[in-house]
C-alpha positions as CSV (number, residue, x, y, z in Angstrom):
1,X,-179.8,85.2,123.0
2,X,-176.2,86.4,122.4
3,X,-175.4,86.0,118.4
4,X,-171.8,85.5,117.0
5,X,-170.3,88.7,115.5
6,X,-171.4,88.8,111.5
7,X,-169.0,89.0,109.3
8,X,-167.5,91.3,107.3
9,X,-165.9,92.5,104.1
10,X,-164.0,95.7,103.6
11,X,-163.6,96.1,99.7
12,X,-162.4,99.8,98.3
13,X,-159.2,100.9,96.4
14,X,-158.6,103.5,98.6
15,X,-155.6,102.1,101.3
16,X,-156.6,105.4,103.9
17,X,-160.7,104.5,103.1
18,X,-160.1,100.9,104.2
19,X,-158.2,101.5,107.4
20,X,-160.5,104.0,108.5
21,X,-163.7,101.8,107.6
22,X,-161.9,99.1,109.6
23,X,-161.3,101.0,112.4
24,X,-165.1,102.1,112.9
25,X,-166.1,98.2,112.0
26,X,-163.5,97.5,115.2
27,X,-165.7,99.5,117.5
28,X,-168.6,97.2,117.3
29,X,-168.6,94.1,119.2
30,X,-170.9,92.7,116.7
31,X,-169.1,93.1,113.5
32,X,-165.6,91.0,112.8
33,X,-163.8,92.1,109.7
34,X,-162.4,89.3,107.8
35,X,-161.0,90.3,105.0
36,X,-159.6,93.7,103.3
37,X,-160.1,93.4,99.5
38,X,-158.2,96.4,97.2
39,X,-160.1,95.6,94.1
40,X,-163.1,94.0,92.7
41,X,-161.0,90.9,91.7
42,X,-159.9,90.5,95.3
43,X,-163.3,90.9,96.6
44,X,-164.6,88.0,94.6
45,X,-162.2,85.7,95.6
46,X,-163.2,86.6,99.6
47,X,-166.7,86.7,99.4
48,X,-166.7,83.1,97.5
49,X,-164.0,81.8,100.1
50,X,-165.1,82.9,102.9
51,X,-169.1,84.1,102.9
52,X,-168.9,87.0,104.7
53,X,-172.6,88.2,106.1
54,X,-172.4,92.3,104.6
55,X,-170.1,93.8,102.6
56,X,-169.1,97.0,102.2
57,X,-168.2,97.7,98.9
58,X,-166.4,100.5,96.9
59,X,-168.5,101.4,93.6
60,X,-165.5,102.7,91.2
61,X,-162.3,100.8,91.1
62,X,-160.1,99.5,88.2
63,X,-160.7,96.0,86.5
64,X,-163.8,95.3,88.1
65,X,-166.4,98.5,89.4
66,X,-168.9,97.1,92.3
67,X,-171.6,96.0,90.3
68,X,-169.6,94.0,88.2
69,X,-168.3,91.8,91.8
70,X,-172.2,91.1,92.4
71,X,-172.7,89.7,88.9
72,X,-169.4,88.1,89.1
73,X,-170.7,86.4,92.5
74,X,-174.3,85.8,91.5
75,X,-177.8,86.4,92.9
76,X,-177.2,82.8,95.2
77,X,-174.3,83.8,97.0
78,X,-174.0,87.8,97.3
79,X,-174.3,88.6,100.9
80,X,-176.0,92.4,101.9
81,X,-174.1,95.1,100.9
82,X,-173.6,98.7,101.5
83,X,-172.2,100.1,98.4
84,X,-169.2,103.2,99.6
85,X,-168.1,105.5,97.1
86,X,-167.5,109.4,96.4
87,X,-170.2,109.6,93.5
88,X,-173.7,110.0,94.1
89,X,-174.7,109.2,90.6
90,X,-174.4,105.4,91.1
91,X,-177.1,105.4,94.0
92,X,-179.9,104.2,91.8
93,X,-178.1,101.2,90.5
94,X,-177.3,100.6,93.6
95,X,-180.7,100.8,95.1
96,X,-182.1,98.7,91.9
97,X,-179.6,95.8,93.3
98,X,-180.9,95.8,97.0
99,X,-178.5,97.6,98.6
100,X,-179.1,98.0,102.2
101,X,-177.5,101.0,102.3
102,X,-175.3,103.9,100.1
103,X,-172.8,105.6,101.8
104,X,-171.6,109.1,100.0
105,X,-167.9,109.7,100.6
106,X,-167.5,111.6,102.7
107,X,-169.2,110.7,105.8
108,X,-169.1,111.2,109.3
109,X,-169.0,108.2,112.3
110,X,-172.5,109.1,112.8
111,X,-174.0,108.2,109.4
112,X,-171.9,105.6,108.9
113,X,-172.8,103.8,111.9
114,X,-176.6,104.0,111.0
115,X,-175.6,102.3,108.2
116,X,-174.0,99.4,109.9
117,X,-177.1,99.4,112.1
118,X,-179.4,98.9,109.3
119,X,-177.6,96.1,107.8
120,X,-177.2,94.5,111.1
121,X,-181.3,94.7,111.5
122,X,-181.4,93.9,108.0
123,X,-179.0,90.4,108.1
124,X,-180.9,89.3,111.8
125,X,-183.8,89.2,109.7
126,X,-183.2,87.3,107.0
127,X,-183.4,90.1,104.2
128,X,-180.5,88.8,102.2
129,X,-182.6,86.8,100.2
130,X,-184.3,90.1,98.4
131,X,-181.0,90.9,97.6
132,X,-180.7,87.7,95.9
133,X,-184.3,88.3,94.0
134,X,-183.7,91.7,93.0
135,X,-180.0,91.1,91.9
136,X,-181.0,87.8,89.9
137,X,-184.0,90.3,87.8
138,X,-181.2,92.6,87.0
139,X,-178.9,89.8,85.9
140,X,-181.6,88.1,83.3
141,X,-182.5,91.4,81.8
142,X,-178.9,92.2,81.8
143,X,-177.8,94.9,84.2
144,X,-179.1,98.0,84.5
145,X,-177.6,100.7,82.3
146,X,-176.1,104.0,85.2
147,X,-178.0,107.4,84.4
148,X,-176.4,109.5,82.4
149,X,-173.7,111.8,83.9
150,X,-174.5,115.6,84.7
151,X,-172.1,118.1,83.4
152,X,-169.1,117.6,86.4
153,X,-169.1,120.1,88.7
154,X,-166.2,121.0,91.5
155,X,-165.9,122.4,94.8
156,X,-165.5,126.0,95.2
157,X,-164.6,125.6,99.1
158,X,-163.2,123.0,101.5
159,X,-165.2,123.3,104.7
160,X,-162.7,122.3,107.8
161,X,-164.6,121.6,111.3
162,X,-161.8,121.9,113.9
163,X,-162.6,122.3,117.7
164,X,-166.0,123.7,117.4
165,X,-165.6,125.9,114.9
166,X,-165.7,125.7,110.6
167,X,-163.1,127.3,108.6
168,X,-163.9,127.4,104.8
169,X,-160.6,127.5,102.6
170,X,-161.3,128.7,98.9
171,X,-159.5,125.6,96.8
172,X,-157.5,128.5,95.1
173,X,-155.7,129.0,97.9
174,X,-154.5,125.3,98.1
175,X,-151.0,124.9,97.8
176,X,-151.1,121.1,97.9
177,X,-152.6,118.4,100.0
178,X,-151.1,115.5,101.9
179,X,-152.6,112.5,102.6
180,X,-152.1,112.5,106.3
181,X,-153.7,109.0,108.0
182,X,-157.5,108.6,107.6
183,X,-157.4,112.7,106.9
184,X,-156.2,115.2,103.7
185,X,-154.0,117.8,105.3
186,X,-154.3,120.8,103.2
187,X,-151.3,122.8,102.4
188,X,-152.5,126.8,102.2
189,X,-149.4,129.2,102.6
190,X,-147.7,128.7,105.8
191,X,-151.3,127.0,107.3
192,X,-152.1,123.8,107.5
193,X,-156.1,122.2,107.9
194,X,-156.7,118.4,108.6
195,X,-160.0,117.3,106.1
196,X,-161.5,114.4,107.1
197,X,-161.6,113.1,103.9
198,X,-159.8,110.4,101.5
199,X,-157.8,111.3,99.3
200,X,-159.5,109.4,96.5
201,X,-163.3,111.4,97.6
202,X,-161.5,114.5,98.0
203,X,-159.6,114.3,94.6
204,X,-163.0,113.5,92.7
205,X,-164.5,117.1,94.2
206,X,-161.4,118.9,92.7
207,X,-161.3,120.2,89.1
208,X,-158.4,118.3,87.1
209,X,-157.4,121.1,85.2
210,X,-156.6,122.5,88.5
211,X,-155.7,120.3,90.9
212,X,-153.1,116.7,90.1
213,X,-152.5,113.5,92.1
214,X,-148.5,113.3,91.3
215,X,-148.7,110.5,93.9
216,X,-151.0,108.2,96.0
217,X,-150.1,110.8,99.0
218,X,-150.7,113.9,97.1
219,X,-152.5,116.5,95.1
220,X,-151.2,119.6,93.9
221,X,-152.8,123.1,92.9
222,X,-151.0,123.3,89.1
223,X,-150.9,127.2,89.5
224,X,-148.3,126.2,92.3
225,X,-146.0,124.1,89.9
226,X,-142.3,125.5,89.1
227,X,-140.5,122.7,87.4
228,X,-140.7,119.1,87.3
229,X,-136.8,117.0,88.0
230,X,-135.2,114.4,86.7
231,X,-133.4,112.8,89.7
232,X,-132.2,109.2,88.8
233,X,-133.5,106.0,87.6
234,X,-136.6,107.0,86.1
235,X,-137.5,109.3,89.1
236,X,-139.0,112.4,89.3
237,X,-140.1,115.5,91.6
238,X,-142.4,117.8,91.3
239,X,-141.4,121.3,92.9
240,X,-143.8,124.1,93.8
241,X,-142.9,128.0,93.6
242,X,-142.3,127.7,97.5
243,X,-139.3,125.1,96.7
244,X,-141.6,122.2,98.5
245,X,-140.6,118.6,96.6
246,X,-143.0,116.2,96.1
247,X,-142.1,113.1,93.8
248,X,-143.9,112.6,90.9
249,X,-144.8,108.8,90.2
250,X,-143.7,107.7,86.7
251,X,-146.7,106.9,85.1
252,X,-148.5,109.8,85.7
253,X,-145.3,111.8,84.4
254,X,-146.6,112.1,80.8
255,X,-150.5,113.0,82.3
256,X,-148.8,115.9,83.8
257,X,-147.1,116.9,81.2
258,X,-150.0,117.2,79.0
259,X,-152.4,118.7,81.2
260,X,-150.2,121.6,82.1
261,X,-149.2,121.9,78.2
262,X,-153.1,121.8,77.4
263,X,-153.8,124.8,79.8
């Protein structure tokens, strides 16, 4: 018996995380993607409209983290979800709320497509309703409170796997890094190495008294930062000892600033 595709809901802040998630989700005859949701709020207003069958949902975003959208939706209505996001620590809220699944950012096709599989088993046989049970306990004893956080820790080195081999690049050595399609392309010296990694999960593994998002499309190393210019307009540029220019989004002018005073 042929079944009509299930549908499904892309929700994560991340523009890059989205288009790649969408592109695996395109791969699979089975799965139709039916709406792209940036933020919680977004993702509310889709799930309520149009009922998709899974969601995959980002944990962390402004306004409205992921387990605020399942109590915004309710017990009733929330289809399965696989909960997406760069920070392990969430993964036994998640798990208290029936997730089917908990991808760690960043993941390969492979892991990701077991977890498609498992929701697919998961929504052919009618487990969405212990979804609904387990997310309407946490809802009348009022949400489950997130572990508290370890002390942060950072990465050390970036492990690049390029044509059969691994080349490990010491984040010290990083220039700055460019959000290159579905991929961080790190800037070391006159070398460049393509991370398959968004730049949201990547950025969360560096240490921010070393490393700065200056814009949606990149990070920089702050031991690499010359001067920061005033062009015009309320714009600025950020320029590296090696004369690169990278502009320098206004509101995060004045976070600069003070994390490279406060070093």
């Amino acid at each position: 018996m042929t079944h009509p595709p299930l549908r499904v809901v892309v929700v994560d802040d991340e523009p890059l995380a989205r288009t790649g998630m969408r592109d695996l989700l395109a791969r699979d005859p089975e799965l139709e993607v039916v709406a792209q949701c940036a933020d919680g709020r977004e993702a509310v207003r889709a799930i309520g409209a149009l009922r998709p069958d899974l969601v995959l949902l980002d944990v962390q975003m402004p306004e409205m983290d992921g387990f605020e959208v399942l109590r915004e939706i309710g017990a009733e209505r929330m289809p399965l979800v696989v909960f997406v996001t760069a920070y392990d620590r969430f993964a036994l809220r998640a798990f208290d709320v029936a997730a089917v699944d908990y991808l760690l950012k960043p993941f390969d096709d492979e892991r990701f497509q077991r977890a498609v599989d498992r929701a697919k088993h998961a929504v052919r046989n009618a487990e969405v309703g212990e979804l609904g049970r387990r997310l309407a306990g946490l809802l009348e004893r009022g949400g489950a409170e997130p572990p508290p956080e370890a002390p942060a820790t950072y990465a050390s080195r970036l492990m690049v796997k390029n044509t059969g081999r691994t080349v490990f690049v010491r984040v010290e050595e990083v220039d700055w890094i460019e959000a290159d399609d579905y991929y961080a392309k790190l800037h070391v010296g006159e070398k460049t190495h393509l991370l398959r990694e968004s730049m949201g999960s990547l950025e969360s593994r560096l240490d921010p008294l070393r490393f700065f998002r200056v814009h949606r499309s990149a990070i920089v190393n702050l031991d690499r930062v010359r001067e920061v210019q005033f062009l015009f307009r309320g714009e600025h540029v950020v320029i590296l000892h090696d004369g690169t220019r990278l502009k320098l989004t206004r509101s995060r002018l004045e976070k600069l600033e003070a994390t490279l005073a406060g070093r």
